[in-house]
N, C-alpha and C positions, 0 to 999 in steps of 0.2 A: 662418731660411729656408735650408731646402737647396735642392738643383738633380740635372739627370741631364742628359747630355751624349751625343744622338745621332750619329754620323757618317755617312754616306750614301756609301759609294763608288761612285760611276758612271763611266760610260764616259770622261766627258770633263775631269770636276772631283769634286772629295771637297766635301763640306758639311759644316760641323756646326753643333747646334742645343742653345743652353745653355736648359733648360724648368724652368722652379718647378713646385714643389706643387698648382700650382694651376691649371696646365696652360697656362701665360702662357710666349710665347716670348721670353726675355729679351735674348737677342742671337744672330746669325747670322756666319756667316763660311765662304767658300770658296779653292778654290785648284785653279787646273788644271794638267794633266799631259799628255804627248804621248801621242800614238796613230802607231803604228808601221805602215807598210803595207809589206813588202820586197817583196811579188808581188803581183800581181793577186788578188783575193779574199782577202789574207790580213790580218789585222787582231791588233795584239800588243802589250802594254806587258809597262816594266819597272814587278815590284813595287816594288821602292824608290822608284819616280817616287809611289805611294801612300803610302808612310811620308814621304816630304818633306812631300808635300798637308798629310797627320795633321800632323804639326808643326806647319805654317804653319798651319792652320788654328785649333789648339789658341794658340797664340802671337797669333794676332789676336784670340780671345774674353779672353785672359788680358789685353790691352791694353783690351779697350771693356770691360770687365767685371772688373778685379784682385779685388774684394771678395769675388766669388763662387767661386774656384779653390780656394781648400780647403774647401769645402763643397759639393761636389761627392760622392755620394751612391755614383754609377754611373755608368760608360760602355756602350752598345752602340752594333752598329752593324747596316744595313742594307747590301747587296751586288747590282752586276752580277752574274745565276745565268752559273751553265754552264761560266764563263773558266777553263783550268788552269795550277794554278801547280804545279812539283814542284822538291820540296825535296829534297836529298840526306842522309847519317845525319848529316851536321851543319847541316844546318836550313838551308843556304847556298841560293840558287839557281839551278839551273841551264840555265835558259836563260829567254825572256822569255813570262811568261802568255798564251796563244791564250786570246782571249776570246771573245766569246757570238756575233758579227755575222764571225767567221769563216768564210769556207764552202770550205777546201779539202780536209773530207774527205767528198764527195759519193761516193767510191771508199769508204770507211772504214762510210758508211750503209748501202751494197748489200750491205755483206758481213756486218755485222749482223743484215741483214733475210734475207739466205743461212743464215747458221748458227744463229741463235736469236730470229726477229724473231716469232714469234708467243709466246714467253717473256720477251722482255723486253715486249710488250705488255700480258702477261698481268699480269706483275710491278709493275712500274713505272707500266702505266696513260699513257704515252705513246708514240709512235713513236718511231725512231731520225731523228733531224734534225742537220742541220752544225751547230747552236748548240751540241747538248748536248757531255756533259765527254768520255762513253765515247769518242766517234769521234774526237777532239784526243786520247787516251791510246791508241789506237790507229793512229791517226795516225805519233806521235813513234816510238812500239815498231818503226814498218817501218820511218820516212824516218831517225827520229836514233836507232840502237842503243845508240849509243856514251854518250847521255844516258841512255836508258831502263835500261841495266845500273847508274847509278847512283841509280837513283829510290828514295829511303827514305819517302818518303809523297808524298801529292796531296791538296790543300788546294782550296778556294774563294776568291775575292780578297778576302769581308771576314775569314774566317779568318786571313788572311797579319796582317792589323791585330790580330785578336788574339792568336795567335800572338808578335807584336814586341808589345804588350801586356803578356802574363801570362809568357812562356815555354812555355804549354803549347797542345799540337796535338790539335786536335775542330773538328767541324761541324756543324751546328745537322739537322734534317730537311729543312728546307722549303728551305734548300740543296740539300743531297743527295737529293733529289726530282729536280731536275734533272739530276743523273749520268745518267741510265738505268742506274743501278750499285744503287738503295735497293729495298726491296720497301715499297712504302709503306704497305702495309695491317699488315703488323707491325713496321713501323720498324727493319728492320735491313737491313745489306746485302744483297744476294741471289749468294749462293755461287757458287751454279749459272752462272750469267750471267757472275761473276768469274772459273769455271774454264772457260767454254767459253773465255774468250777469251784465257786463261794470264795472267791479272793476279793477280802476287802477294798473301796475303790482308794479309802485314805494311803496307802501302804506305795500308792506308787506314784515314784519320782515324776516331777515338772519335766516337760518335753523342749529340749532344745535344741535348733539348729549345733553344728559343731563347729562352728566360727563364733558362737555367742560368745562375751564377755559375761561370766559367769560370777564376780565381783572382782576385787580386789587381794593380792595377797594378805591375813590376816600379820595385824601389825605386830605380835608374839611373836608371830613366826618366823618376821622378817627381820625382827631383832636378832632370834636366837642362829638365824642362819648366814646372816652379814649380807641380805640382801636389802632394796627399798621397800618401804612399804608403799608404793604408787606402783609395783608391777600390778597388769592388769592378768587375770584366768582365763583363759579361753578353754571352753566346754573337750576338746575333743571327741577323741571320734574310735571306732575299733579300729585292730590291728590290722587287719586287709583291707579296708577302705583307706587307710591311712598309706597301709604301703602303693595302693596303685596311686594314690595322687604322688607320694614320695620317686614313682617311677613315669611322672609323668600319662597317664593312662585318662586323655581327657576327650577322648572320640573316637566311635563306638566302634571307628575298623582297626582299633587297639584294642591287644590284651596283654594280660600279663602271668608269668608263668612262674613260681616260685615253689622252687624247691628246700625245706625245710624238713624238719622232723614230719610231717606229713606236707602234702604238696596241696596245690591249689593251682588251678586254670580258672583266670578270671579278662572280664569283659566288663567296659565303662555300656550303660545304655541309654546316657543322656536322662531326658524326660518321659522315656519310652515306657511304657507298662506293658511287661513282657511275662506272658505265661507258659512256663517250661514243666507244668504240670507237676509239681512238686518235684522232677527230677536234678535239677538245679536249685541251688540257694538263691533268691532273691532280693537282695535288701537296699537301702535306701545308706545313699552316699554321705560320706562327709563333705561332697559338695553340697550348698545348698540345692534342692529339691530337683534332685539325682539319680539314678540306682546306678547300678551293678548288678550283675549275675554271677554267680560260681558254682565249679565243680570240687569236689577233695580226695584225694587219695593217703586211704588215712597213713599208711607208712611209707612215703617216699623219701628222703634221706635216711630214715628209718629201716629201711631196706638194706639202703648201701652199710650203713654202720652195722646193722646187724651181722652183713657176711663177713667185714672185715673183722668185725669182733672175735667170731668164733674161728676163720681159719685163714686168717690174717695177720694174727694182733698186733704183733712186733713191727710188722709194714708201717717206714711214713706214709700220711693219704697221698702222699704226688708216685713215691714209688709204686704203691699200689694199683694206681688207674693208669703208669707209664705205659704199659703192653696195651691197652685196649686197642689202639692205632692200627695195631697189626691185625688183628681180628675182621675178617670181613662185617659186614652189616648181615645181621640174623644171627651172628656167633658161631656159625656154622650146623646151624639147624637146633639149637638151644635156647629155650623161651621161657621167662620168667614171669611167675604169678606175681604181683605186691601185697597180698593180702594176707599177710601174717600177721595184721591186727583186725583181720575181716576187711571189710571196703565199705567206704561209703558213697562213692556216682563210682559209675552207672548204679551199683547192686546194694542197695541197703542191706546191708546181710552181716550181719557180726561174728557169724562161725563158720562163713568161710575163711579157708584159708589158702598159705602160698605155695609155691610149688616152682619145679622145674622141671618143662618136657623136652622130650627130645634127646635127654644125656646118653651118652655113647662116648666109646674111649678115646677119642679123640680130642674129646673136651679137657681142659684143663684151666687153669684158676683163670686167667686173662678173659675166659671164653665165658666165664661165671660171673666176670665182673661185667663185661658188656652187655650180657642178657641181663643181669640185676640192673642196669642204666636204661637199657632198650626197654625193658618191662614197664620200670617206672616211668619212661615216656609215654607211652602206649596209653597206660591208664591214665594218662591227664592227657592224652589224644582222644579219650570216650568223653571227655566235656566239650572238648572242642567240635567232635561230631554232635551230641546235644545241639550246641549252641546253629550249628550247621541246619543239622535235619528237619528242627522246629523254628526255629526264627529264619532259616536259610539266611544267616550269617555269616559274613566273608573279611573274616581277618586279615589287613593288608602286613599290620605287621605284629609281631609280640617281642614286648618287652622282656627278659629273664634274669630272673634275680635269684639268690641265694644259692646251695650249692653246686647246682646245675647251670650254674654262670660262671663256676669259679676254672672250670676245666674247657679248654678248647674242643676236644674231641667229640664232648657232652655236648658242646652249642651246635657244633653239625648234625650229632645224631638229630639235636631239636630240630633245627631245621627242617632236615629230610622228613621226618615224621610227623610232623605239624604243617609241613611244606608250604612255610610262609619265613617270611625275613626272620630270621631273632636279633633284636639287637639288646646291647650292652649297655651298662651304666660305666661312667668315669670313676665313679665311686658310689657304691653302693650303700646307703646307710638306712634300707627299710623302713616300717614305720616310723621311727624316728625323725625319721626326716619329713613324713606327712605330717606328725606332730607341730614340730617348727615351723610348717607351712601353714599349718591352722591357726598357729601365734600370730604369724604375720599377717595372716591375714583377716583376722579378728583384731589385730590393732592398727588397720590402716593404711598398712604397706603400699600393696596393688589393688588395682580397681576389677582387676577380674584375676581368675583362676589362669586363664591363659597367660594372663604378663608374668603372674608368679611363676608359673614354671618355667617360661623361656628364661626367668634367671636362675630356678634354681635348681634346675635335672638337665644334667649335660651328656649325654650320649656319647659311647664308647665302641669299638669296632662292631658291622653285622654279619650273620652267617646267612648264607643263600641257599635254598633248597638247590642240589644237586639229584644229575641221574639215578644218585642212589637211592631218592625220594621211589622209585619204582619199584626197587627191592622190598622196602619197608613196606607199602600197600599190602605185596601179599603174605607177610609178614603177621603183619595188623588182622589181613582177613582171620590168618590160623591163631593168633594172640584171643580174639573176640570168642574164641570159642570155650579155651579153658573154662571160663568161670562157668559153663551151662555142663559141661563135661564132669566136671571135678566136684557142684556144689553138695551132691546126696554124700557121693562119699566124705564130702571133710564136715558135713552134718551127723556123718553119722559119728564118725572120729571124736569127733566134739562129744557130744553123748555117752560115749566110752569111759570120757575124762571129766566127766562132772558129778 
């Protein structure tokens, strides 16, 4: 029996996922790392605080699991997109990664969208946003020169792991998708866009598929962590390319719908080059020569935590969302904004904010929590309308993962309001598990993408849209209007408070 060894770097903890042949997750193991805030809006780790994770994390499967560490096949990993790391000519780091939930270069987007914003649209197939890499690298260039004269390349954060891995420096596409730095239709940088903005061309990483064999485990390495020195690297890939292959998401009247600290509605597009006018993310697969499309809703589990936070707290989360059942659909005339960290699809708009209309005394917590669940489907039903009204897209079924998989009630609302199948995973293990998929299959496994996943994403109950799918239309229609209703005043509120 061999094995293939996922790692998942995320925001707030690194995962890794030991997976057999046969597509069986043999054992699991995490490890969290701090998240830096030194100003207002500004959000930062140290990469080494990622290499300790990788350790600890590698160290706890080698304890539940000794038998299986040198048999160990392949490593990849899956990656937070967008965050920058730069390394100096000797690979050191110099200063601490701006990562993706960043937003202080709102100055750094305007000027983007001043000098080459209908070029990098054209290019790249997304807007210029605070997430992506470009505006953090143009960012540091004005605020810290005295860094940026030292910058010998700029990496992605699962790079940095293979990078301390192999010794060598590349990034996969569906990474570098997210720069606004790749032209993605031919998979290469885009020049042009590099010299408007004076970014050296030596500074950026080799371009690789995310099934590449990237080297070898470095053999220090492999000493000091009791593993072989003959595991091979595989490049990977970001974290929502990785979770739709992880969910099985390999033809294009799939998608997948994951609710996290903010949400995402996404769609595989094959070989398709598809222009959704910047109102959609665009980027290029960890399949090979693949995309994807997505929409985000920046606070959807973020939403539900936030209310339970404040008038909740003592609630377990199952007590909490037990009453929803009884709640008709609409909550009884009570409709929830998501936007209390602003939104980003449909409305690029960072100061809007969230709200509830409709409140009257009737309402009560149950009726709070179903609009806060209804809301945040709604707004990841504005990508699926996108994906609808300009590609005339027709979802036969979607995938759903993460919080809004964990609850029954939650999977119907999907249903009805997305009025398509949702179905379920067996077991859910996220990027992580696309990870482990890119192992395998950068070491030989399966001959295509299809065979790997008939063995390794097994499908768990589906919800059916129901009659109540009619309620929720008009629903949706009075939902659509909020953000045009509401956006002068929480602009203006915004302005008050700054």
């Amino acid at each position: 029996m061999t094995y293939v060894l996922g790692l998942d770097l995320g925001t707030s903890s690194l995962k890794g996922l030991l997976v057999n042949q046969q597509g069986e997750m043999i054992v699991s193991a995490s490890a969290d790392y701090p998240l830096s805030n030194p100003h207002a809006g500004y959000s930062e780790q140290n990469p080494l605080g990622w290499v300790a994770a990788a350790k600890t994390v590698i160290q706890k499967l080698i304890s539940e699991k000794p038998q299986a560490m040198d048999k160990i096949s392949a490593i990849s990993f899956s990656g937070q997109m967008h965050s920058l790391v730069l390394l100096d000519k000797k690979q050191n780091i110099l200063r601490p990664a701006i990562l993706w939930n960043d937003v202080r270069t709102t100055k750094e987007c305007q000027y983007i969208m001043e000098h080459a914003g209908e070029l990098v649209l054209e290019q790249t197939k997304n807007r210029p946003l605070e997430g992506f890499t470009l505006p953090k690298m143009l960012w540091v260039k004005e605020h810290e020169p005295d860094i940026w004269e030292q910058v010998a390349t700029f990496l992605l954060p699962k790079d940095y792991l293979g990078y301390w891995m192999t010794g060598n420096i590349q990034t996969d596409f569906s990474d570098a998708a997210g720069t606004l730095l790749l032209d993605v239709i031919h998979q290469t940088w885009d020049w042009k866009i590099a010299d408007i903005f004076e970014l050296p061309k030596n500074i950026f990483p080799k371009l690789v598929d995310a099934t590449e064999i990237i080297g070898t485990i470095r053999q220090d390495l492999a000493k000091e962590l009791g593993l072989s020195p003959k595991i091979k690297i595989v490049a990977g890939g970001a974290d929502n390319a990785c979770a739709a292959l992880g969910a099985g998401i390999d033809s294009e009247d799939k998608g997948l719908v994951s609710v996290g600290t903010s949400g995402v509605f996404l769609t595989f597009e094959g070989e398709n080059i598809r222009d959704y006018q910047g109102k959609l993310h665009f980027f290029n697969h960890v399949i090979p020569n693949a995309y994807y499309s997505m929409g985000v809703t920046l606070a959807a589990g973020q939403s539900l935590n936030w209310f339970k936070q404040n008038f909740a707290k003592k609630e377990i989360f199952t007590d909490f969302l037990a009453e929803i059942e009884n709640v008709p659909a609409g909550s009884e005339g009570l409709l929830f904004a998501p936007y209390i960290m602003g939104e980003r699809t449909p409305y690029v708009d960072s100061q809007i904010r969230g709200s509830f209309i409709g409140l009257d005394n009737r309402h009560h917590q149950e009726h709070f929590v179903r609009a806060v669940i209804e809301g945040i489907t709604f707004s990841l039903k504005d990508s699926q309308m996108i994906m609808e009204s300009i590609q005339q897209k027709r979802l036969k079924k979607i995938v759903s993962i993460g919080g809004g998989a964990k609850n029954k009630v939650w999977l119907q609302i999907q249903a009805d309001i997305f009025e398509t199948e949702i179905i379920t995973l067996q077991t859910e293990q996220g990027p992580g598990l696309g990870a482990a998929m890119l192992a395998a299959l950068g070491c030989g496994w399966f001959n295509s993408v299809n065979e790997m996943i008939q063995t390794f994403v097994q499908y768990g109950p589906s919800y059916f849209p129901t009659e109540t799918a009619n309620v929720y239309k008009k629903y949706y229609v009075l939902y659509k209007k909020i953000y045009h209703a509401t956006k002068e005043l929480s602009h203006e509120l915004q302005n008050l408070n700054t």
